[in-house]
N, C-alpha and C positions, 0 to 999 in steps of 0.2 A: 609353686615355686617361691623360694624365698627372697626379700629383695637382696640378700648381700653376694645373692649366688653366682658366679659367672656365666652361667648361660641365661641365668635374668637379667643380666648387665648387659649379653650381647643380643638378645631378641628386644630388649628395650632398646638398644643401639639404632638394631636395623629398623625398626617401627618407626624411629626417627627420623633415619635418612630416610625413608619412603616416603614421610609425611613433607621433608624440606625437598624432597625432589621432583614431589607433584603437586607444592603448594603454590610453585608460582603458574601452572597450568590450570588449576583451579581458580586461582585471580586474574589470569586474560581472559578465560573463558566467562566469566562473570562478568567480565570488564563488557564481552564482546555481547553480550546476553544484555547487558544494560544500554547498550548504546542503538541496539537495534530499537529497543524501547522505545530509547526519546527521539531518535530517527521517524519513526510509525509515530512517535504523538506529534514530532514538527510537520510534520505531509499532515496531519489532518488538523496542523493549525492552534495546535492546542496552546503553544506561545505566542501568539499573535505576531510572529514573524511573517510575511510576505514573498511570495518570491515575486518579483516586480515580471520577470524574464517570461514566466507563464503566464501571466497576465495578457500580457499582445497575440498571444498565440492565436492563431484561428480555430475555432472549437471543431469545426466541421474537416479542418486539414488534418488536426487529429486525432479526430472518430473514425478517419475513412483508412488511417493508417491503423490505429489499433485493429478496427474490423479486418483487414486485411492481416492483423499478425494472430488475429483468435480464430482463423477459419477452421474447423474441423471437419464439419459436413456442411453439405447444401444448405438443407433442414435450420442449421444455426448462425448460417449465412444469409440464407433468406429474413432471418430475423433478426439479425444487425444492420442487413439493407432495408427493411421496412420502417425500420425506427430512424434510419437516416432520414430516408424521403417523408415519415412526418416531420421531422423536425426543420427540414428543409421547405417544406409545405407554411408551416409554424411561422419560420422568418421571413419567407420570400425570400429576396434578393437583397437582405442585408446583410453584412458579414461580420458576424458575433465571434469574439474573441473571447475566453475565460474569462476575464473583464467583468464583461455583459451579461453572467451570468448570475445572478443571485435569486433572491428567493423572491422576487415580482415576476422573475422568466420564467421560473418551476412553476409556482403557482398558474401563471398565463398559458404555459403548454398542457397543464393538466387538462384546463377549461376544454381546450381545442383539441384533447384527444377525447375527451368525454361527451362533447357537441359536437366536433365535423368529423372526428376521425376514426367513426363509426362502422366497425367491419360488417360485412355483409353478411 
């Protein structure tokens, strides 16, 4: 096709309006694609931003709710209420909030699943 030709003037046309009528859905969708992003890197912290709010939460108030919203079978239920009651076992009667949790309580529950919380 030659460029002076009119139906290369009007297939160039239309290739245009396509490209201006879908470009700005190609730019939300990128937008929406990049913000999930930095959404997933702030939850895991990655700007040293805090959420103060999770912090007071009670860890076990909301273990015992997730467990209850993952129930699928017994089989995988028995195994989110097992890992409660060591963890529960782990703290006694104190009540650990997100807070509480850093990497001296990982390490310290590892110890006491590896020495007391030994399956039969």
């Amino acid at each position: 096709m030659e460029p002076n030709s009119t139906k290369y003037q009007l297939n160039r046309g239309f290739r245009a309006s396509i490209v201006f009528y879908y470009f700005p859905f190609f730019i939300i969708l990128r937008a929406e694609q990049i913000l999930s992003i930095r959404k997933a890197e702030y939850a895991q912290g990655k700007y040293g931003i805090k959420d103060k709010s999770k912090e007071k939460l009670l860890f076990l108030t909301f273990y015992d709710k997730v467990k209850e919203e993952r129930y699928e079978s017994k089989g995988n239920y028995d195994n989110w209420d097992a890992a409660q009651n060591h963890i529960e076992d782990y703290i006694g009667k104190r009540k650990i909030s997100f807070e509480d949790i850093d990497e001296e309580f990982v390490i310290g529950f590892k110890k006491y699943l590896n020495k007391k919380a030994r399956t039969k």
